[in-house]
N, C-alpha and C positions, 0 to 999 in steps of 0.2 A: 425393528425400529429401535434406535436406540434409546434409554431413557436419559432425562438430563442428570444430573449430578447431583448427590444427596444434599448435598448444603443451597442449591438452587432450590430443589422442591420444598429443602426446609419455609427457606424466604418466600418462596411462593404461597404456599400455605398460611403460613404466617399473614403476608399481605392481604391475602384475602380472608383469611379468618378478622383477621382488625377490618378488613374494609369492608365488609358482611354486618358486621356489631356500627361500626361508623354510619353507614348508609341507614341500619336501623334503627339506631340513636339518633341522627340528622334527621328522619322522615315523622319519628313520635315526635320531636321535641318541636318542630314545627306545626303539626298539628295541634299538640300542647299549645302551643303560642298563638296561635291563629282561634282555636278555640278561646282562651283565655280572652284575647281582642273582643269575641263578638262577644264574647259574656261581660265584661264590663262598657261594651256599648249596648249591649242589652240590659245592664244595668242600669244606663245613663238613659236610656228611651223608657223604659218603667218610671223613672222619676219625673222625667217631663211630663209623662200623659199624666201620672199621679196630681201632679199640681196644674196640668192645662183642663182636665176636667173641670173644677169648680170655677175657673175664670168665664166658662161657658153662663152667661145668665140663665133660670128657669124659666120655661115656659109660665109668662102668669095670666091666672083668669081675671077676666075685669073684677072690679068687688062690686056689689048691689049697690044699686044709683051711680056707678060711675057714668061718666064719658060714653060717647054715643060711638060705637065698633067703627067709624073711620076715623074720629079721634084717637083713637085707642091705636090705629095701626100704624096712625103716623107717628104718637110716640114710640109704639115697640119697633118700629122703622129706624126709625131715627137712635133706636138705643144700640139696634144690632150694625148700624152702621158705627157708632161709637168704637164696637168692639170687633168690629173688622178690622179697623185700625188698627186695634189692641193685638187684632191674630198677625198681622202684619208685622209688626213690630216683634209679637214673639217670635215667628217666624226668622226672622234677622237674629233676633238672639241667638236661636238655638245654632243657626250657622257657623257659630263663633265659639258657641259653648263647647260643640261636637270636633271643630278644627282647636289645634294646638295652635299652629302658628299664624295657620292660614283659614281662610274662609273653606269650610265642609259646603258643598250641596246637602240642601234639605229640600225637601218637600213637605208639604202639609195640607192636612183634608180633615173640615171639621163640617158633621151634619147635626142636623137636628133630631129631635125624636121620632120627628115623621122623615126621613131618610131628603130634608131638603139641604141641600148644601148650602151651609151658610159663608165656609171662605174656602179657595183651593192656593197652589201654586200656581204663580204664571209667568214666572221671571227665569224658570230652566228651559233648557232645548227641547229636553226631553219630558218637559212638564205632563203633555199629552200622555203620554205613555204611565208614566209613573204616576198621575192621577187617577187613570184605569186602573193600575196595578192596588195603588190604597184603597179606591172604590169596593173593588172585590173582594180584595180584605176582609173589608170592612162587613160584606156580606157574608163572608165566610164565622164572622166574630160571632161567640155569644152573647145574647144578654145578659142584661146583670142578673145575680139571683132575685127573686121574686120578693116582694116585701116579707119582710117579717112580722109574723102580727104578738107573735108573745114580744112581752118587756118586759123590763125589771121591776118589782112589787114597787109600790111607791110609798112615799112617806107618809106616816101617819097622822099629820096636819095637812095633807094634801086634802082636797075635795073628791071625794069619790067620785063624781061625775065628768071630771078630767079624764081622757084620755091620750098617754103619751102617743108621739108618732112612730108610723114603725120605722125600723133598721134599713137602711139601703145599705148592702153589702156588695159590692161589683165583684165582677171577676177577676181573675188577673190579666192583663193585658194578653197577650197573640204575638209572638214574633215568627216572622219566618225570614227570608234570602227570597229574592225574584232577580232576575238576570235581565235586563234590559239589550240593546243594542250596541250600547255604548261602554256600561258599566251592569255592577252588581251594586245591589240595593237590600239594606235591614228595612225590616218595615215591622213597625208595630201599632198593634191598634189597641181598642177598650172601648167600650159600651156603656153608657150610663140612660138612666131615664130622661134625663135632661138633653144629654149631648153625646155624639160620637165623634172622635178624635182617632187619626190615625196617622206616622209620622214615619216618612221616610228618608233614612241618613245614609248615604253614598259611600260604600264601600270602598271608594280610589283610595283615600289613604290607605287604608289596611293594605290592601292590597300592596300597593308601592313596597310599607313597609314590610312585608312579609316576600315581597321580591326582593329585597333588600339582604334578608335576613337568608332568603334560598341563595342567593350569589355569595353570600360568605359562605354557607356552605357547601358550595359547588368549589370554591376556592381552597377551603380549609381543609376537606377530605381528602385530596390527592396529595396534598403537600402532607398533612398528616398519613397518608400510607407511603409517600416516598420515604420519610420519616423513618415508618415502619419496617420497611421492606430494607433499607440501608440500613438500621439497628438487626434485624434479623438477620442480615447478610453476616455483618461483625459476630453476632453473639455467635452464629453456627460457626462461624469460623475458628472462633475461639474453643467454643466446642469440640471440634474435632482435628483440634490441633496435634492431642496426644494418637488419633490416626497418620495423619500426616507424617509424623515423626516417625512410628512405627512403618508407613511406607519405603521412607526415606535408607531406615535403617535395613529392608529388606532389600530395596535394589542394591545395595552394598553387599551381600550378602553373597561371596562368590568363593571359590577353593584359597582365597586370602583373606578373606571376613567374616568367617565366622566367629572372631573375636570380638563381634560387635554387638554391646546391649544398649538399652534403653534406659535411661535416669527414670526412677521412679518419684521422686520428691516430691517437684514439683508437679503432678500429673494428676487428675482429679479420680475420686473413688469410684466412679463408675470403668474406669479402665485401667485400675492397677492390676486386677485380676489378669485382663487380657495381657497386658503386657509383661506381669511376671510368668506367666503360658509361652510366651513367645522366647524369653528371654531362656527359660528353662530347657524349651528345643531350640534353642541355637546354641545351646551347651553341651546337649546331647549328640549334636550334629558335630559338633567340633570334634566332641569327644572320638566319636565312633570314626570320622574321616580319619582325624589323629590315627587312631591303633591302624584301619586300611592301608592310610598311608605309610607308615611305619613297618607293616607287614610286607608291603608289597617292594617298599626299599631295603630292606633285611632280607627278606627271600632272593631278591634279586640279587644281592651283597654277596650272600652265603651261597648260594647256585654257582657263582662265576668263577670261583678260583676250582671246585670239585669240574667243575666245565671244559677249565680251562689247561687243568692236567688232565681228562680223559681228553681232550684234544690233538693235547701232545703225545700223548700215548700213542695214540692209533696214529699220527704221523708217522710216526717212529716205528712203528710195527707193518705199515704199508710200505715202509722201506725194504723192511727185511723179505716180505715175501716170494712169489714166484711173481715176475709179471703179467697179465693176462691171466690167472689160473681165477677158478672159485672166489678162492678168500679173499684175495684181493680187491675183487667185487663189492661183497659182503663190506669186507671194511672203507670203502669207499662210500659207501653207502650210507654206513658208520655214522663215519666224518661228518658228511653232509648234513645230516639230522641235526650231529653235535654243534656246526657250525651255526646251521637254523637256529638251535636253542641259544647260540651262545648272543645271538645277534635280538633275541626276545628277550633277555637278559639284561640285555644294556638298553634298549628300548624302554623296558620296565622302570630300570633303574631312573634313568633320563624325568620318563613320568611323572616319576613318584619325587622326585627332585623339582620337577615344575609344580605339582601340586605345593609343594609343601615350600614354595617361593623362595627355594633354597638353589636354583638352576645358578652354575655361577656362570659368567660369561667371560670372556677372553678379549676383550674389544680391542679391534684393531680396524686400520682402514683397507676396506676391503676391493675388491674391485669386480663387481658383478658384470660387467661385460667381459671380461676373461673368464670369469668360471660359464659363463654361459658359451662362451668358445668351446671351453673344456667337456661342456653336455655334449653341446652339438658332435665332437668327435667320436665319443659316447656313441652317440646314433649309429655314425656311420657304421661304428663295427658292430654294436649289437643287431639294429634294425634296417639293412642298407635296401630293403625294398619300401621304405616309407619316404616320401618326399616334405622337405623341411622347405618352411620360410620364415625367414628373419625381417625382424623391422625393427634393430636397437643400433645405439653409435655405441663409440667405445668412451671411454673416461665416465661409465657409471658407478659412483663410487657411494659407499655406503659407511656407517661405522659400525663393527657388529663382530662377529664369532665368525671366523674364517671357517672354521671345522664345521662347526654345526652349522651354517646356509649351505656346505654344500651338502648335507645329510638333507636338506631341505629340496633341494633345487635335484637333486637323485632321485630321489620318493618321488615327487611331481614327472621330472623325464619315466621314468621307471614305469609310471602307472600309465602314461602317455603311450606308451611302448606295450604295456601288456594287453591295454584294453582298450590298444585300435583294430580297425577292421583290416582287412587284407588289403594291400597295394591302397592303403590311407594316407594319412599327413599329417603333419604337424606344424603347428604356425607357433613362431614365439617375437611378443611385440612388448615395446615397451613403454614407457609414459612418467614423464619425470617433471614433478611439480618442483617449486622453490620450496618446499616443505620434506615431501615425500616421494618414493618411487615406485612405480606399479608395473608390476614383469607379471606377463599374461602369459599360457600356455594352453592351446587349444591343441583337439588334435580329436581327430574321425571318429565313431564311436557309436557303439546305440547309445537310445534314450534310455537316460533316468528316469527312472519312477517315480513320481512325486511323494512317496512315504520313504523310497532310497535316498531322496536329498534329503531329507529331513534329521538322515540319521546314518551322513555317509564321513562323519568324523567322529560318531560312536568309535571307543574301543573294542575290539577283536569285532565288529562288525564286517560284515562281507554280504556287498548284493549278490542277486540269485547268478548274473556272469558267471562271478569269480569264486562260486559255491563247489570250486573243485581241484584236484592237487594240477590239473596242468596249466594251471596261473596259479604262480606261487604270491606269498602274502600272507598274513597273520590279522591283519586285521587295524596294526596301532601307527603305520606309518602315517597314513593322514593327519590321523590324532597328532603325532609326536611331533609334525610339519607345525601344526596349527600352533600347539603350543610353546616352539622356538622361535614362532612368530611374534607369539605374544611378549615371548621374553625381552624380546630386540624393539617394544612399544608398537609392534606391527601387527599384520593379521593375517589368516588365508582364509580365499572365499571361493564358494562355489558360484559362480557365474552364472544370470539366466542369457543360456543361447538359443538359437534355433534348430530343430531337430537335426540328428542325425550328429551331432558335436556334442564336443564337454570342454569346459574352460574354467579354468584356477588362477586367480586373482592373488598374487604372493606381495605384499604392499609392506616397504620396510620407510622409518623414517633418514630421513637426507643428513642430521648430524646425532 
């Protein structure tokens, strides 16, 4: 499987490391805040029960000689009817006190010291419910602490026989959360000896606002990782620009660019190293190709005139001999070699000229449907048990080196010829763009090996075939083909055919 691309993973990473830290900072800070909420509405229900306590009146005893106990209940009737009103009333306030803009739900439940309910809600839907809920509360609540009976020494013009009263100290109110049907409910309560109070404020605004507050951050996190993830895109990019370049300058990097380096200047400290590394082997590389090439064009140089008079030599001495005799033989044989060598000489030479982008060329207009005339005669006389087929017109013209395509177009017939099968064939076809021209030559053959293709315009290479002196060959004609291809802007290719064939794609540009 393949992996994505270093500067993707970078952004990816990236995105998700910010939106990992995002998500975690959105999910506290709203808890933060929601906390925060109920703690100042838990502040605000502490101060209400704090000041609704004492408005509860005390349970009072008759005093000695009052009023006869149904007197007495009609007043305390009538007092707590007073201040039912009064809870009514506070009740509405606190509505208004709890809401900012708007009227809050409340509920309220106040008893007595004997657990009688002196006022409830009953103006919510849900009044039923959330009056149960306070109820329980309320049960759930402690008492206040127990009187105190020490007090503070007292003055010393007090009367000894006074005794202060003791301390009521309450507890602190109770709050919890209860869940209703509808909604979520604060509820707090408090205990006193006098009165029990317990006060329930409706969670919907929070709520709202803390959905409020998650939809901006449902909004805010993704645009802030797109944010991210598109700055991470840029900075890796930027980062690995001085890669890039270094790529850029490597696929350039061919037997005519090794003159190419890399600006250091501008380039940041973490890859001046690599690229002064790089720069120093592609100097190397020059260097060493230089002297090769250089060698191998001076050897070649220096070989061909000592070549070229032992050539004539043995000419001239196969003159003088007997005909038919020994020697004769022998120096024909000579010859032969000499001629071999002299012809890997100029091959060489050729080479070492293309390497070194020194190949000069002859250009003229040339006309490849006549030298393809001129193979095909070729055939007849070299190869006349193999049967040919043509598919080209005539007027295929090209601009290029007359001498050297037909060193081209030889080599290609030549190998056609050595390394077809018996009573085989040869097909030669053509195809002519308004750009380019592509002259194809097939012809019978075993199959290539797929490590032989890979390395069948290697120099002095030879597949396991032609691994013998009776198919003659050295090894550089493909190579030297190839690269008079290139010389002329063109190319030669090894063709995928179907078995039993082999096909060479010779592709020369039209001007």
């Amino acid at each position: 499987m393949k992996l994505p691309s270093f500067r993707l993973r970078i952004a990816l990473l990236s995105t998700a490391l910010a939106g990992s830290t995002l998500v975690g900072f959105g999910a506290v800070s709203w808890f933060q805040i929601y906390n925060a909420k109920i703690s100042r509405l838990d502040a605000e229900l502490l101060n209400h029960l704090m000041r609704a306590t004492p408005n509860f009146p005390p349970r009072e005893e008759p005093p000695v000689g009052a009023a006869s106990p149904s007197r007495e209940s009609l007043r305390v009737g009538a007092a707590r009817r007073r201040h039912r009103s009064r809870w009514q009333f506070y009740e509405d306030s606190l509505s208004y006190t709890f809401g900012t803009n708007t009227k809050t739900p409340v509920a309220l439940v106040v008893l007595d010291a004997n657990n009688n309910i002196l006022y409830q809600s009953n103006s919510l839907p849900t009044d039923l419910e959330v009056n149960r809920l306070l109820l329980a509360h309320l049960q759930l609540t402690p008492l206040a602490s127990p009187p105190k009976r020490e007090s503070p020494p007292l003055p010393s013009n007090t009367n000894p026989s006074f005794e202060r009263p003791p301390l009521i100290r309450p507890r602190p109110p109770q709050f919890v959360t209860e869940k209703t049907a509808i909604t979520a409910w604060r509820i707090g309560a408090t205990k006193s000896p006098n009165a029990q109070v317990a006060i329930a404020v409706s969670l919907q605004a929070v709520d709202q606002e803390m959905a409020t507050i998650r939809n901006i951050f449902l909004v805010s996190i993704p645009g802030a990782l797109l944010l991210v993830a598109v700055g991470a895109w840029l900075v890796s990019g930027g980062a690995l620009r001085p890669i890039r370049q270094l790529t850029g300058v490597i696929q350039q990097v061919t037997v005519k660019g090794l003159d190419q380096r890399i600006p250091i200047g501008t380039t940041d400290v973490e890859f001046v190293e690599l690229i002064q590394v790089f720069n120093l082997m592609l100097s190397r590389l020059e260097r060493s190709f230089t002297q090769a090439s250089r060698f191998s064009g001076d050897a070649a140089h220096e070989l061909k005139t000592p070549l070229t008079i032992l050539q004539g030599e043995l000419e001239r001495t196969l003159q003088q001999v007997d005909p038919g005799s020994e020697v004769q033989q022998r120096l024909s044989n000579l010859l032969d070699e000499v001629r071999r060598l002299s012809g890997i000489m100029r091959k060489l030479l050729l080479l070492s000229l293309a390497d070194a982008g020194k190949m000069s060329l002859y250009l003229v207009e040339v006309d490849m449907s006549e030298l393809l005339m001129e193979m095909l005669e070729d055939i007849e006389m070299l190869a006349p048990q193999l049967t040919v087929e043509t598919d080209f017109i005539d007027g295929l013209r090209v601009k290029g080196d007359r001498d050297l395509l037909i060193q081209v177009l030889q080599n290609l017939f030549s190998n056609a010829i050595k390394y077809n099968l018996a009573n085989g064939w040869i097909q030669i076809r053509t195809h002519q763009t308004p750009t380019t021209l592509h002259i194809t030559i097939v012809n019978a053959s075993k199959d290539i090996p797929l490590s032989d293709r890979d390395r069948i315009f290697d120099r002095f290479y030879r597949g396991d075939p032609s691994r013998n002196r009776n198919v003659e060959g050295i090894g550089l004609g493909l190579s030297l083909a190839r690269e008079i291809a290139r010389a002329h802007r063109g190319n030669l290719t090894l063709d995928l055919t179907s078995s039993g064939q082999t096909a060479f794609t010779l592709t020369l540009p039209m001007k």
